[in-house]
SERO-4910 file (N, C-alpha, C, O; in steps of 0.05 Angstrom, whole numbers):
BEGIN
 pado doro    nc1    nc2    nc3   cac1   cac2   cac3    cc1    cc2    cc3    oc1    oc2    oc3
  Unk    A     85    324   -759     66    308   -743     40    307   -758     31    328   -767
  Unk    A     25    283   -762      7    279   -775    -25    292   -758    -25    307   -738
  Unk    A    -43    284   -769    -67    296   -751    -75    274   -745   -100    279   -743
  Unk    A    -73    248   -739    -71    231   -726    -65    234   -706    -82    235   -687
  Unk    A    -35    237   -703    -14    243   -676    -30    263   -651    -36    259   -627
  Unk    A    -35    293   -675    -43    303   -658    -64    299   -642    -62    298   -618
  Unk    A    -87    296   -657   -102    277   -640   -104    262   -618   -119    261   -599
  Unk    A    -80    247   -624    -77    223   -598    -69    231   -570    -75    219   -549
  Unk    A    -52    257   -574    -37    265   -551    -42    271   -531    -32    266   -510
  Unk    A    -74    293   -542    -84    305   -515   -101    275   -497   -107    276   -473
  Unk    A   -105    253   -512   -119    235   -508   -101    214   -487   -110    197   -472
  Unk    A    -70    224   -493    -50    203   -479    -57    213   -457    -73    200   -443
  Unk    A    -47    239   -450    -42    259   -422    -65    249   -390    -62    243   -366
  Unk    A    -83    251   -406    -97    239   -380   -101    210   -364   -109    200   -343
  Unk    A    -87    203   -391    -92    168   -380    -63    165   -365    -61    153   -344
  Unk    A    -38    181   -380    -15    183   -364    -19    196   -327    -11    186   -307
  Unk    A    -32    218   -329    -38    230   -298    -46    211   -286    -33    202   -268
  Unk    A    -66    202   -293    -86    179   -277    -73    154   -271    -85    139   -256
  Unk    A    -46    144   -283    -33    123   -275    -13    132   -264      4    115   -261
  Unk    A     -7    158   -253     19    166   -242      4    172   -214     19    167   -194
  Unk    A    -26    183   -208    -43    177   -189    -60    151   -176    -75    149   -156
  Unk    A    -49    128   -200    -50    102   -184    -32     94   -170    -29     83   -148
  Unk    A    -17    101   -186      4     89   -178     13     93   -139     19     77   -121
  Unk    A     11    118   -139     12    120   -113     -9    104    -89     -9    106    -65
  Unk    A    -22     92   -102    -41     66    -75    -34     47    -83    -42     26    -72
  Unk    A    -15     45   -104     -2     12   -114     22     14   -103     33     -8   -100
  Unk    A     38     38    -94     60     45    -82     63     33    -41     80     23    -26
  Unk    A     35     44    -38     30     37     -8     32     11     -4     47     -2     10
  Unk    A     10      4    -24      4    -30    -11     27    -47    -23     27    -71    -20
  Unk    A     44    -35    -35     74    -54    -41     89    -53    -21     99    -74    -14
  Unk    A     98    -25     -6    115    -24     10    102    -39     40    117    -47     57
  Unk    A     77    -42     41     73    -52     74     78    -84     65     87   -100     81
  Unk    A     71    -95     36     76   -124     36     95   -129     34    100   -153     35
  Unk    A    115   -113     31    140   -114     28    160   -121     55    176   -138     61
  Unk    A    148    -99     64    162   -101    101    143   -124    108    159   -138    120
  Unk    A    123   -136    109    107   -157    124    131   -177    115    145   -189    132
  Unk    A    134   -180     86    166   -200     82    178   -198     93    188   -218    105
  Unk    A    186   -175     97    210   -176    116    208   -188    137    220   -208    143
  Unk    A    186   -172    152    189   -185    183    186   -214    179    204   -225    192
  Unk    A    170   -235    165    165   -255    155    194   -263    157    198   -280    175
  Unk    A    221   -251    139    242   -261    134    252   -261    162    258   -283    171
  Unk    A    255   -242    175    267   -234    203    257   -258    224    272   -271    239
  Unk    A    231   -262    221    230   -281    247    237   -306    235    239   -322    253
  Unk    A    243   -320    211    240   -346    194    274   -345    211    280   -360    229
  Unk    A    289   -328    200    318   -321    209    322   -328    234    329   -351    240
  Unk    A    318   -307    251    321   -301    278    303   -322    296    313   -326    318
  Unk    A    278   -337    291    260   -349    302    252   -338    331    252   -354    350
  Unk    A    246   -312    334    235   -294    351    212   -277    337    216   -260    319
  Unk    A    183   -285    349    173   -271    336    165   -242    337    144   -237    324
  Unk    A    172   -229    344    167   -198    343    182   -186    327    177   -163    319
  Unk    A    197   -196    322    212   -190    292    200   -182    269    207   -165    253
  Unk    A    179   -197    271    154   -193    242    141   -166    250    128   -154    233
  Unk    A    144   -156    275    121   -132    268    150   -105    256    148    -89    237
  Unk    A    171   -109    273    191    -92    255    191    -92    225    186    -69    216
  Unk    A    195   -108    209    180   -109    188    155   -100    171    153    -99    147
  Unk    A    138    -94    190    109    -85    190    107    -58    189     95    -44    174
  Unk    A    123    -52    210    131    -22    226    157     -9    199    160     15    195
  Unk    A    170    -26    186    184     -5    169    162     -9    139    162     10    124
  Unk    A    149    -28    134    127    -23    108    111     -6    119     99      3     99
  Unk    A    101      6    138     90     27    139     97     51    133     88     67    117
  Unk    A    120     52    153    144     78    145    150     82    122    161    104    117
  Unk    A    147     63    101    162     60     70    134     81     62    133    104     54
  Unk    A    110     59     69     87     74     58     79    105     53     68    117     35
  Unk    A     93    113     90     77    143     91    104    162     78    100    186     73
  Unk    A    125    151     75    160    173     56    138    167     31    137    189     21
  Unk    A    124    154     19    108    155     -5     97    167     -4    107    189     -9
  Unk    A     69    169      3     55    188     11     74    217      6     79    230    -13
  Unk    A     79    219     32    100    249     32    107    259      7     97    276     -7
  Unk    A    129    242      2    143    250    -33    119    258    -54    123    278    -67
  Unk    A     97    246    -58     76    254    -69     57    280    -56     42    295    -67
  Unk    A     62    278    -36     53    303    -34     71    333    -37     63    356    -41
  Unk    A     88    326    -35    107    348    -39    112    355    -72    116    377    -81
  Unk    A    110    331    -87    106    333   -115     85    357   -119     89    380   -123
  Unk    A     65    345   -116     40    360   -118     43    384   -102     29    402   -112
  Unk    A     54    391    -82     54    415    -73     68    437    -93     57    459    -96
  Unk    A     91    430   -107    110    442   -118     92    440   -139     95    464   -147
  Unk    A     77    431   -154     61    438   -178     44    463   -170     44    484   -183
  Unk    A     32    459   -151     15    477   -141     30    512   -144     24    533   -155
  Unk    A     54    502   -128     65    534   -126     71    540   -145     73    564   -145
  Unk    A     77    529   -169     86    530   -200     65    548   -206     68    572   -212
  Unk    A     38    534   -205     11    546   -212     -2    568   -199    -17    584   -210
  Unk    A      6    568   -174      6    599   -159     18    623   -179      7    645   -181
  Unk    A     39    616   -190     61    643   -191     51    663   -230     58    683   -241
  Unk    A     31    639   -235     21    646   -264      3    662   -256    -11    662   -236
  Unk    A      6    682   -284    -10    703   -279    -40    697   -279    -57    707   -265
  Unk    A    -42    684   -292    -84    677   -300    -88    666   -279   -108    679   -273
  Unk    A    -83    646   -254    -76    636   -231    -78    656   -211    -86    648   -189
  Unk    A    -72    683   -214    -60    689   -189    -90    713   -182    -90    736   -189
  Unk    A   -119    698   -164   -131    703   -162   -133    721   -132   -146    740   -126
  Unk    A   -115    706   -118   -112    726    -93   -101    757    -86   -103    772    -67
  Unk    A    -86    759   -121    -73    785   -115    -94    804   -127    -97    827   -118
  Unk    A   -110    794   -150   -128    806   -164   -151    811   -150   -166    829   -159
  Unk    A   -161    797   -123   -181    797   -104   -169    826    -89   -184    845    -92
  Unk    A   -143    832    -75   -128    844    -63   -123    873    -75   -113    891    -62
  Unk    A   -130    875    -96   -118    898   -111   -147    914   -112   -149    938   -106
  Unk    A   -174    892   -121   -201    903   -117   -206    914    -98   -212    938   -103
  Unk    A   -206    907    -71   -204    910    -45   -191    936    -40   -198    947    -19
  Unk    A   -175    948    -53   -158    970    -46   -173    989    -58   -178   1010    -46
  Unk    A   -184    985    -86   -199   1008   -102   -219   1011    -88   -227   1034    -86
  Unk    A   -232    994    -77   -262   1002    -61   -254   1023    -46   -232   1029    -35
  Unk    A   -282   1034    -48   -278   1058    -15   -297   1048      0   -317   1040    -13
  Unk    A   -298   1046     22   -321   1028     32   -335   1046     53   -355   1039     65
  Unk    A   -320   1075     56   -338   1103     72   -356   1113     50   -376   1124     57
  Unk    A   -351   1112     27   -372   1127      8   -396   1102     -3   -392   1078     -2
  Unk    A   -415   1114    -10   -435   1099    -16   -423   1102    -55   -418   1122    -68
  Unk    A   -423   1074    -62   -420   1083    -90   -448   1074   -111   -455   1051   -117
  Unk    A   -460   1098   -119   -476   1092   -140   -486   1083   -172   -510   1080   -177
***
């Protein structure tokens, strides 16, 4: 690998995160225009209009299983990052806490 390359890489990574975190508000507003088609298609079909808000009512639903799945992504990164040692600030808070004596005055 050249020192070019290397260079470039750490330079990719962020712009990759940041489009995998757009992506999720480009995800929403596809799935509700998506179902607005629908319902659009449903009443053009059916020529009843309340049809269109079913449509409406499942691009939402599409929206928030997005949502969700992204958050659950990110949750599971999180616990990834919990379980590392340099990370794991709550047990090292917990362990301090035990060495204290908190009846003696310490000088």
């Amino acid at each position: 690998m050249s020192e070019q390359e290397e260079q470039k890489a750490p330079r990719i990574k962020p712009i990759i995160e940041a489009a995998d975190h757009l992506s999720l508000g480009i995800s929403i507003v596809v799935a509700v225009l998506m179902g607005v088609g629908i319902g659009i298609l449903l009443k053009n079909f059916t020529g009843i209009t309340w049809t269109l808000w079913i449509g409406v009512f499942i691009g939402i639903a599409a929206a928030i299983l997005n949502v969700y799945k992204a958050y659950s992504r990110q949750y599971k990164e999180f616990e990834k990052l919990a379980q590392e040692p340099r990370y794991a600030i709550k047990k090292q808070l917990q362990d301090e806490d035990d060495e204290e004596d908190y009846g003696a005055k310490n000088h």
